[in-house]
C-alpha positions as CSV (number, residue, x, y, z in Angstrom):
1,X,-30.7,17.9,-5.6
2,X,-30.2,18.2,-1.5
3,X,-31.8,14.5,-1.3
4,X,-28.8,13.1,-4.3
5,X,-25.9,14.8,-3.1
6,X,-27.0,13.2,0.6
7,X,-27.4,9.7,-0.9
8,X,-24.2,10.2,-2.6
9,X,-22.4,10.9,0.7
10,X,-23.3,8.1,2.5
11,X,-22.4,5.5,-0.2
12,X,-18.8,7.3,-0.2
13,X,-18.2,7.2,3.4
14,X,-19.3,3.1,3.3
15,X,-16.1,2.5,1.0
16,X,-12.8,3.2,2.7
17,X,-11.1,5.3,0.7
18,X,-6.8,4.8,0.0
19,X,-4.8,7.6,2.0
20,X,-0.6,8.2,2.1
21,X,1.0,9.5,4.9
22,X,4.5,10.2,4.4
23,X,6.1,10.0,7.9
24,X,9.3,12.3,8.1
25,X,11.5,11.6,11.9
26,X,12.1,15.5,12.8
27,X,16.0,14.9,11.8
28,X,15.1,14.5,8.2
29,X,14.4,16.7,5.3
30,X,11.2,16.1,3.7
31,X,11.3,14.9,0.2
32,X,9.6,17.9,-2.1
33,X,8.8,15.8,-4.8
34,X,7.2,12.6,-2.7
35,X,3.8,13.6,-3.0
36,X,3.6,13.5,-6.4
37,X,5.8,10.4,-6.7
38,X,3.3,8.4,-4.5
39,X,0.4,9.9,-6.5
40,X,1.7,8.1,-9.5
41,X,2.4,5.1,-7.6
42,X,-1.0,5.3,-6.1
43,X,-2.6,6.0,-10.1
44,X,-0.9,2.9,-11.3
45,X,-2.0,0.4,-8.1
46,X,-5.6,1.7,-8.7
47,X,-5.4,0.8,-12.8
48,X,-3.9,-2.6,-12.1
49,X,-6.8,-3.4,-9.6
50,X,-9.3,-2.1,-11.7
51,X,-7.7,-4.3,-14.7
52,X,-7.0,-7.6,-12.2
53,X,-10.4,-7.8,-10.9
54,X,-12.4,-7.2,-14.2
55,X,-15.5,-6.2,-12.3
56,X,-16.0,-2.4,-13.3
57,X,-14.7,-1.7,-9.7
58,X,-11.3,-0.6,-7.6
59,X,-10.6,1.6,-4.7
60,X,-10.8,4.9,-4.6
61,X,-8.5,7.6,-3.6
62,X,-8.5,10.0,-0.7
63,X,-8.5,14.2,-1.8
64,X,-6.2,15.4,-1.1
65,X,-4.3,11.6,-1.3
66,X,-1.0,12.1,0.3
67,X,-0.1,13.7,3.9
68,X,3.1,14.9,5.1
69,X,3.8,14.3,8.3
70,X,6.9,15.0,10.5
71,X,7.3,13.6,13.6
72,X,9.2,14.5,17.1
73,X,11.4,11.7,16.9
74,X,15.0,11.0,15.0
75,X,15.5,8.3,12.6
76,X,17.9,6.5,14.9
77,X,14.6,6.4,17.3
78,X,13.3,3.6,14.4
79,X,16.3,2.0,14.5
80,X,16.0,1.5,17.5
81,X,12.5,0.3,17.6
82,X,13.3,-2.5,15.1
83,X,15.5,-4.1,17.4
84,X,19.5,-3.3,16.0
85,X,17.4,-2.6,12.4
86,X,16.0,-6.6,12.2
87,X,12.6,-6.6,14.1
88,X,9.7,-5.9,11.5
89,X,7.1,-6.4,14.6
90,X,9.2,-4.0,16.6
91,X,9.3,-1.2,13.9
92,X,5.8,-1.7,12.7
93,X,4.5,-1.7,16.3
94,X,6.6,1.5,17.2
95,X,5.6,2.9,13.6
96,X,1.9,2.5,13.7
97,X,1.0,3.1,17.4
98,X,2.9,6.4,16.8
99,X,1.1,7.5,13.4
100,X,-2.6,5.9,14.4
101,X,-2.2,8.8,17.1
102,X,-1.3,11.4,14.7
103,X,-3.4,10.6,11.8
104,X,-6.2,9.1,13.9
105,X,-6.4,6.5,12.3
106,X,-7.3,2.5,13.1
107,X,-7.1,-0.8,11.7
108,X,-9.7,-1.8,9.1
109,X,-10.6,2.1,9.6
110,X,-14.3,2.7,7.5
111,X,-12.7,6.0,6.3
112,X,-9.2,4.5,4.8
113,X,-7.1,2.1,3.4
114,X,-3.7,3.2,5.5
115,X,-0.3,3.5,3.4
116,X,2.4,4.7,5.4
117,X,5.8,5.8,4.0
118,X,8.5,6.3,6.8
119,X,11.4,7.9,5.4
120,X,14.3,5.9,7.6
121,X,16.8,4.0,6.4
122,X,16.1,0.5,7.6
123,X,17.1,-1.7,4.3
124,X,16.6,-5.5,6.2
125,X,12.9,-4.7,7.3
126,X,10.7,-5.2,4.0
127,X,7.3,-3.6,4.1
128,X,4.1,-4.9,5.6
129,X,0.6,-4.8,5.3
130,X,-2.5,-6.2,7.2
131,X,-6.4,-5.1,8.3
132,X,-6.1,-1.9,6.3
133,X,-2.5,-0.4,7.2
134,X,0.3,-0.9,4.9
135,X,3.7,0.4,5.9
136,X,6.4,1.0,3.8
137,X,10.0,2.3,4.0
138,X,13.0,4.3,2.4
139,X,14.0,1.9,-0.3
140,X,10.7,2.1,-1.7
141,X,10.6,5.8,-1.7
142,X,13.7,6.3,-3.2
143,X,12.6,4.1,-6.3
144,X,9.4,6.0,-6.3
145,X,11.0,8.9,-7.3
146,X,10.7,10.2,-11.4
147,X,8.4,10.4,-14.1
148,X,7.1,7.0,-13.6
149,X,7.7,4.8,-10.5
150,X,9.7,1.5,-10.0
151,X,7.4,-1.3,-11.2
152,X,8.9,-3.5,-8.6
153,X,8.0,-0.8,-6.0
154,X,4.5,-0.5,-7.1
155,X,4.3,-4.4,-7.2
156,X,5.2,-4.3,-3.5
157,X,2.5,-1.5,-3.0
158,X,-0.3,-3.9,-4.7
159,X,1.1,-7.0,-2.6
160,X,1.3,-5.1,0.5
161,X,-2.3,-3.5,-0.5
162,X,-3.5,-7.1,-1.2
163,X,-2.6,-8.0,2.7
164,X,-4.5,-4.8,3.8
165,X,-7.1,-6.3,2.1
166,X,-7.6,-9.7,3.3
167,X,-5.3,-11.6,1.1
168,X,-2.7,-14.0,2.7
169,X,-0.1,-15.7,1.7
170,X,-0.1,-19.2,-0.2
171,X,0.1,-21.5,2.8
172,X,2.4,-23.9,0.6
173,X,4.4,-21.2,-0.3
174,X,4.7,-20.0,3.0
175,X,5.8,-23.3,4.8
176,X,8.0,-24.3,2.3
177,X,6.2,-27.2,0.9
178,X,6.0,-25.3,-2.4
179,X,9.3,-23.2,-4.0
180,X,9.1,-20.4,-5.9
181,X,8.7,-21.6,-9.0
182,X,5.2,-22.9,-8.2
183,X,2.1,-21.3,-9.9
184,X,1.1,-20.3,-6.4
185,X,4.2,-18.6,-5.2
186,X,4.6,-16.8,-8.1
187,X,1.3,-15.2,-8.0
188,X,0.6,-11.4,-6.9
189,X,-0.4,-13.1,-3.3
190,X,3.5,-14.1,-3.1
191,X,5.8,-13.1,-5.0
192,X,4.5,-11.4,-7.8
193,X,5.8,-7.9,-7.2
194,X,9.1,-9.5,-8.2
195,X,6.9,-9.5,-12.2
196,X,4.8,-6.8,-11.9
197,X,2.9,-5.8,-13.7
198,X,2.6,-8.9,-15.6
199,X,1.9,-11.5,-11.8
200,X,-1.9,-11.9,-11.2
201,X,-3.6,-12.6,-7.7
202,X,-4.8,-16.4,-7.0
203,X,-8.7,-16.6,-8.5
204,X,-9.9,-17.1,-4.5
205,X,-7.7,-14.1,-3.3
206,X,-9.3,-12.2,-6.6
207,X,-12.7,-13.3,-4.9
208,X,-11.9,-12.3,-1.6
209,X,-10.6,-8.9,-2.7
210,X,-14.5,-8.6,-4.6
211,X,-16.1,-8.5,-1.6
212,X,-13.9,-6.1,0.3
213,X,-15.8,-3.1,1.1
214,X,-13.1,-0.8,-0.7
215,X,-14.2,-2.0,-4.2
216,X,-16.5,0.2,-6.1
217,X,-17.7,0.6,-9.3
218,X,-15.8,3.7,-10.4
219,X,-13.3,4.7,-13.1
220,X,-9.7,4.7,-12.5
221,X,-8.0,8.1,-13.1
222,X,-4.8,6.2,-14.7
223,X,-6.0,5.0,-18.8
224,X,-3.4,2.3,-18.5
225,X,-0.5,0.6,-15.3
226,X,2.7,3.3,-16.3
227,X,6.0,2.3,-14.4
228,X,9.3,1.7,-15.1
229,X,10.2,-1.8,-16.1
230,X,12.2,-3.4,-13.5
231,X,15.7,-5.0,-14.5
């Protein structure tokens, strides 16, 4: 039984597991029910994964999941990090330099995937995602919040997720050459959150996401993707 249980530990620790930290500026009350909201958000990213990449495998999901974490600076501090509220490389520099030191934590970390949620009100700077951190803001904790989260919101988490994973954006889409309308730009890789849960990743980003390391062959805890339809 020793020799299982020690196999079992290593082939855990070689998959990065998905972890939420909730980042709170020290002038703002933490949200009570977050946790739980991201949970759910978290439950439904996992099932769509699991679904989109019909291998048997998805990521799996840090115990305990979500952190709270409240930091020694105000939310005008991020403001003014992100450059009068416009500078997404400001913010996300400011942001993730401040949590890797309290969390400990590192791109393309072998122990987690990296979601951030930093509760500031900063409505022009849409979330980001790359080598294992994701970062996302206010607006998409507010629409977290109920018995089953925004589907646009969790569409963002899965894009965002994708880009933490290796995925890029549709070089056509991105230059222009392509509009939106395009099969490309409207796939999970682009713009799909705008569809979710219905947008799919491009069949080489699908590939790519196969031979992350976060994929394993284990059973989502969500039966089925629950959010709320988007309007």
């Amino acid at each position: 039984m020793a020799v299982c249980a020690a196999i079992w530990h290593r082939v855990t620790l070689a998959h990065p597991q998905l972890k939420m930290v909730y980042i709170v500026p020290k002038d703002v009350n933490p949200r009570q029910n977050f946790p739980g909201d991201a949970r759910r958000a978290a439950l439904a990213a996992q099932r769509w994964y699991f679904d989109e990449l019909q291998q048997g495998v998805t990521f799996a999901l840090a115990d305990p999941l979500v952190q709270t974490v409240q930091t020694d600076h105000t939310e005008s501090w991020y403001r003014s990090g992100a450059g009068r509220r416009e500078d997404r490389e400001a913010l996300w520099k400011a942001t993730i330099n401040e949590a890797s030191a309290l969390t400990r934590s590192e791109y393309n970390d072998w122990r987690y995937v990296w979601v951030y949620f930093l509760d500031a009100d900063l409505p022009e700077i849409p979330a980001q995602g790359t080598s294992g951190v994701t970062l996302l803001l206010r607006k998409e904790i507010l629409s977290l919040a109920g018995a089953r989260p925004d589907c646009g919101t969790v569409g963002v988490l899965v894009h965002e997720l994708g880009h933490a994973f290796g995925v890029e954006h549709p070089a056509d889409c991105e230059s222009g050459r392509k509009d939106g309308s395009a099969p490309e730009c409207t796939s999970m890789s682009y713009l799909g959150d705008l569809t979710f849960p219905r947008a799919h990743f491009l069949p080489e980003d699908r590939s790519r996401l196969l031979s992350h390391v976060a994929f394993v062959a284990i059973k989502p805890e969500a039966g089925a993707v629950e959010c709320s339809p988007q309007d």
